[in-house]
N, C-alpha and C positions, 0 to 999 in steps of 0.2 A: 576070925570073923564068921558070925553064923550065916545063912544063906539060908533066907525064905524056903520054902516046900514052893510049890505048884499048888496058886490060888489063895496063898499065904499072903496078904496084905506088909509092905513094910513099914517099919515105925515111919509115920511121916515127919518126925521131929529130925529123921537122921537126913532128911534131904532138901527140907523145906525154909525156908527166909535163912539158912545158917547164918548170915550177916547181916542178919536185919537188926536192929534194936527197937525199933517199937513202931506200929502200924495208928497213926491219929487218924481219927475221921473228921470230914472236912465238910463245912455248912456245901449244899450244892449250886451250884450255879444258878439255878430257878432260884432258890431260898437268899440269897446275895440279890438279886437282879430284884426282887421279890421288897427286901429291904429299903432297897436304895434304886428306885426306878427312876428310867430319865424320864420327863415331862416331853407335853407335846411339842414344845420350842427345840428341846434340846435334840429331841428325833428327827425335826426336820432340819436344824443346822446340821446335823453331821450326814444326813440323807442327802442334801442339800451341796454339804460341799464338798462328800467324792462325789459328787456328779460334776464339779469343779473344779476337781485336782484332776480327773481324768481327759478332760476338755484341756486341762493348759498341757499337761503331758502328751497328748493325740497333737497338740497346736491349736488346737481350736479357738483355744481361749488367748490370747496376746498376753497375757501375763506371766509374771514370774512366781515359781512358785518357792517357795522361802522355809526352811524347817528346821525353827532355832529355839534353843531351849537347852537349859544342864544335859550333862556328859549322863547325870543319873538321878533320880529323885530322891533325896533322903529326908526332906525334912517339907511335910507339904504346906506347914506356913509359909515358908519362905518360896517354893515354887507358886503359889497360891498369889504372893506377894509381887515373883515375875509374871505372872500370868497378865495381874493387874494393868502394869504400865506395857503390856506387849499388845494387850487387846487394843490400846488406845493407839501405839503406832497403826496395828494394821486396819484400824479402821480407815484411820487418813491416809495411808498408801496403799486403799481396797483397789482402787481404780488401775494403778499397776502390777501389783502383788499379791499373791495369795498366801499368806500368811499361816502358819499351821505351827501352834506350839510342841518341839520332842517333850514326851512324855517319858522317860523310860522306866519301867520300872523292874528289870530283868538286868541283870546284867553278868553274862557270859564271863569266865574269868579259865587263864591260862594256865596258873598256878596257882591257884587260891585265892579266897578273899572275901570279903561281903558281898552276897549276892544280888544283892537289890531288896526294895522294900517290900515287897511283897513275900520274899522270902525269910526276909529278920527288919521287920519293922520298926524295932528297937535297937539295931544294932548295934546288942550286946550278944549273939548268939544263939537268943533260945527258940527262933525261928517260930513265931506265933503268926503263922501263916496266914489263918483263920484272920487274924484280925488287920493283915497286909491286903487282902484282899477286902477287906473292905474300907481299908484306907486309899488304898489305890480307886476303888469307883468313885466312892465320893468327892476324893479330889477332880477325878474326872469332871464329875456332875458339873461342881463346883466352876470348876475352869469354863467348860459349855456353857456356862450361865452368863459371861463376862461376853459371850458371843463369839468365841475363839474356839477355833476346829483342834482337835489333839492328833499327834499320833506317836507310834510305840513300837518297840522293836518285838517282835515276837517270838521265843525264846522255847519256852515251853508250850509244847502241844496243847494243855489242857486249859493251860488259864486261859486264853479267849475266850472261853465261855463264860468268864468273869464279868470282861469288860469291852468284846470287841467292839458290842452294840453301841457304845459311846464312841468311839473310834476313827476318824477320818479317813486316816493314812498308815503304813505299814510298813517293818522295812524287816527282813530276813540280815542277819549279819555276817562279817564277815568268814566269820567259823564256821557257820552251818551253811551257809549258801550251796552246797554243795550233798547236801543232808536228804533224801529220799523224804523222811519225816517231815522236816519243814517246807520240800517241796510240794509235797502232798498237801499239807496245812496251808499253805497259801491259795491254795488252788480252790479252795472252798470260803476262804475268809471274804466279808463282804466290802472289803477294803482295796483301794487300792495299793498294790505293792511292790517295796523298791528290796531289788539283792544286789548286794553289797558286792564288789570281787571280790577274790579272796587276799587273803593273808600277803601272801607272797606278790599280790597286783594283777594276779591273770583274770580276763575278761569274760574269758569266752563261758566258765564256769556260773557266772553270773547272767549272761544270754541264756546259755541252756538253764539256768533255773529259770526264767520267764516261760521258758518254751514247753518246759516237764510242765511250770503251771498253770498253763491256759488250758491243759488236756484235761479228761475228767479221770476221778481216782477213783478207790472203794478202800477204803482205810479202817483199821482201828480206833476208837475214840470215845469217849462219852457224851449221853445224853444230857439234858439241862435237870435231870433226877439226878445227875452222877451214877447211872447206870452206863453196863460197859454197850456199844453200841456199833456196828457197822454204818462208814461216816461214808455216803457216794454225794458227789460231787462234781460240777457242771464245769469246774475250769473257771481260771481266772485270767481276763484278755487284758486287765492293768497291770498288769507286770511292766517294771524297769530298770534299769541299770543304773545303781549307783556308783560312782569313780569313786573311792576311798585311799585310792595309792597303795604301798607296799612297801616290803620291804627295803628301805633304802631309796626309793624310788617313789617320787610321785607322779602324776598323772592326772594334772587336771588342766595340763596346756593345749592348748589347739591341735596337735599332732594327736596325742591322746585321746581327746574327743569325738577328732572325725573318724580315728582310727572302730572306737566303742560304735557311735552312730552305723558305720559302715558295716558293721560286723550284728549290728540289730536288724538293719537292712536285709541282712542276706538270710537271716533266720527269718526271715517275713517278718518283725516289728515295727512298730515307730521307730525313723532314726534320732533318736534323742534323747537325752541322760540329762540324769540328776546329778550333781559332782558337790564332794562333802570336803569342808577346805579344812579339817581337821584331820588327827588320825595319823594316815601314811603322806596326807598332800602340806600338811603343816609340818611333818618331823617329827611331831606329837610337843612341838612345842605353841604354844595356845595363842602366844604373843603373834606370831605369823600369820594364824588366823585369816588376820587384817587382809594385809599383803595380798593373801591367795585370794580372798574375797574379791580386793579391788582390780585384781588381774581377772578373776570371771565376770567381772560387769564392767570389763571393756568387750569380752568376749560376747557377752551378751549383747553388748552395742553393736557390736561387730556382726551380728546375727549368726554365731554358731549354734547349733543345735542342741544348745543348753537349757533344758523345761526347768531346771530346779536348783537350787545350791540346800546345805547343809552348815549349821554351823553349832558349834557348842559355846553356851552362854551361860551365865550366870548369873547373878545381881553383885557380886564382886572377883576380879578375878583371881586364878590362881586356882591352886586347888590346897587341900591340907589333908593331913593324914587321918584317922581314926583310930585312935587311942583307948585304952580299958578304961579311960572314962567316958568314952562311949557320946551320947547326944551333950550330955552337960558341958561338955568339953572343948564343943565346935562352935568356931564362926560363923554367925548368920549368915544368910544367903552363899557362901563359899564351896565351892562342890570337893565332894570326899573323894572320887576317882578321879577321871582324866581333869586337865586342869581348862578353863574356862575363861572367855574372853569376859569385860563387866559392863554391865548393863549401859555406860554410858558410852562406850566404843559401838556397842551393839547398835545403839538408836542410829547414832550417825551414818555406820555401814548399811541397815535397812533404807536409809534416806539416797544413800549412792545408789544402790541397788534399785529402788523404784524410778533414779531416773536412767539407767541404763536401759530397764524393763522400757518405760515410757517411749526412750528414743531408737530402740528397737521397732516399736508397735506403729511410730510416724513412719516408721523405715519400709515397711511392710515385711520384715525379714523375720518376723517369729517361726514362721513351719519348718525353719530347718532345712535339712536335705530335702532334693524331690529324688524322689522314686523309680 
C-alpha cells in the first residue's frame, strides 16, 4: 500500500460512499409544500385540533381521544375511501370523541420488508421516493378536506418537513422511542406526541422520552431548501405515553395504567396515556382488537386515566401478503402488513367508545389522577 507524503491529498474514491450505489436528488420540502399547499380551512383544522388533542390529553377537554386507521398506507384510494365513512362517524360522536385518522406512512421493519409508501410507492421495489412524497401530502390534503385531523408515526428525521404542516398528532415507535434522534425530532415537531414503550413493554423508556422532549435541543437537520441546517428548538410539553404491550405481555389493564400514570406523575407530566389495543395488547392478533377495546371503555367509564385508545382498522379485515405481482395483485381496502379489524366492527366499537367517553364526562371523572 502507498502512503500519502505530507500534504499529499488522498484518492477520495478509496474512502468515500464505498457502499453507496447511487446518491438521487430529491424535489425539497419548500418545492413539495410549494406543489401541493394546504388551504386556509385545512391550516386551521389541523392548528385547530392539536389545540384539541392537547386539551383532551392535559384533561381538559372530557373527551375521548380515538386514533384508528390501517396498520400502514398502501393504496390511497382505498385509505381515501376509509377516510370517507370515518369522517362521517366522527362527526356524529364529535361531542364525545375526538376522532384522529392513523395515517402511516413509514413503516419500521425488524427484518425486512416494504417500507412504507413513501419509500416504494409502487411497491414493487424501485423506491421513487420523489413521487411517495408527494402521494403521501396529497392524500393528506385530501383527507383534511373531509374535515378529519390525521396523524403519523414519525420515522425518519427528514420527512417531516414533507408533510408535518398537515399533521395533527404524532406518535414515535416502539423501536426508536428510546433514539436520541427522534427524541430530538419530536421536541421541535409542532405536534402533539405520543412514545410508544418499548419492544420488550418497559415504560419508563417512554416517560423519559417525553421528558428528553419537552427540553430544548440544537440538532442536525435540514432547511425547507434541503439545505444541511442547525435545527434549535423550544421543547415539546405534549409528549405522552403510549401502552402498546410487549413481549408476551400486555398491558393495557388497570394495574398497568395506573402503574404508567403514576410513573408520569413523578416525572412531573400528566398522569394519563394513550393505550393502543393492538400490537403487544391484542397478541398481534387483530380479531382481539375488539375485546381489548371494549375492556378500555369500561375503563374509561370507570374514569381511569385513559386520554386515548389506538386501533388498527381497515375497510376489510385481515391482512394479505405482497406478492411479485405487486398492487395488481391485492385486495381492496385489505392492509399488506399487520392485520386489521373491518370497517364494520370498527363503527360499532367507535359507537361503545363514545358512550363510555359520554358516561365518564356525566361522571365528572375525566382528569384522571390528582396530583
Amino acid at each position: 500500500m502507498t502512503i500519502p507524503s505530507a500534504g499529499e491529498a488522498a484518492p477520495a474514491a478509496a474512502t468515500s460512499n464505498t457502499r453507496v450505489v447511487a446518491l438521487e436528488t430529491l424535489p425539497t420540502p419548500a418545492q413539495v409544500r410549494a406543489e401541493l399547499p394546504l388551504n386556509a380551512h385545512a391550516a386551521e383544522l389541523v392548528a385547530g385540533s392539536r389545540r384539541e388533542i392537547e386539551a383532551v390529553l392535559r384533561g381538559d377537554d372530557p373527551r375521548l381521544l380515538v386514533v384508528v386507521g390501517p396498520c400502514s398506507v398502501h393504496d390511497p384510494d382505498a385509505a381515501l375511501d376509509y377516510a370517507r365513512r370515518l369522517a362521517v362517524v366522527a362527526r356524529e360522536r364529535r361531542d364525545d370523541l375526538l376522532v384522529v385518522m392513523r395515517v402511516y406512512f413509514e413503516k419500521p421493519r425488524s427484518t425486512g420488508g416494504w417500507k412504507g409508501l413513501i419509500n416504494d410507492p409502487h411497491l414493487d421495489g424501485t423506491h421513487r421516493v420523489a413521487e411517495g412524497l408527494r402521494m403521501a401530502r396529497k392524500l393528506l390534503i385530501d383527507i383534511l378536506e373531509l374535515g378529519l385531523p390525521v396523524g403519523c408515526e414519525f420515522l425518519e428525521p427528514t420527512s417531516p418537513q414533507y408533510i408535518a404542516d398537515a399533521v395533527s398528532w404524532g406518535a414515535i415507535g416502539a423501536r426508536t422511542t428510546e433514539s436520541q434522534i427522534h427524541r430530538q425530532l419530536a421536541s421541535g415537531l409542532s405536534v402533539p406526541i405520543g412514545f410508544k414503550n418499548a419492544t420488550d413493554g418497559d415504560v419508563q423508556v417512554a416517560v423519559d422520552g417525553c421528558t428528553v422532549a419537552a427540553q430544548r435541543h440544537v440538532f442536525f437537520g435540514v432547511d425547507d431548501d434541503g439545505r444541511a441546517a442547525l435545527v434549535s428548538t423550544s421543547g415539546n410539553d405534549a409528549g405522552h405515553v403510549i401502552l402498546r404491550g410487549g413481549r408476551g405481555a400486555p398491558n393495557y389493564d388497570t394495574a398497568n395504567v395506573a402503574d404508567a400514570a403514576a410513573l408520569l406523575a413523578r416525572a412531573g407530566h400528566t398522569p394519563r396515556v394513550v393505550v393502543d389495543a393492538s400490537h403487544g395488547n391484542s397478541g398481534k392478533d387483530h380479531v382481539r382488537q375488539a375485546s381489548v377495546l371494549r375492556e378500555l371503555a369500561d375503563q374509561v367509564r370507570a374514569g381511569e386515566p385513559i386520554a386515548g385508545v389506538m386501533a388498527e382498522s381497515f375497510l376489510l379485515p385481515g391482512n394479505q401478503p405482497l406478492t411479485d405481482a405487486g398492487r395488481a395483485g391485492l385486495v381492496y381496502g385489505q392492509s399488506i402488513t399487520d392485520a386489521c379489524i373491518g370497517w364494520d366492527d370498527t363503527a360499532v366499537l367507535i359507537g361503545e367508545l363514545a358512550d363510555a367517553a359520554r358516561a365518564r364526562s356525566e361522571h365528572g371523572s375525566h382528569a384522571g389522577l390528582a396530583l
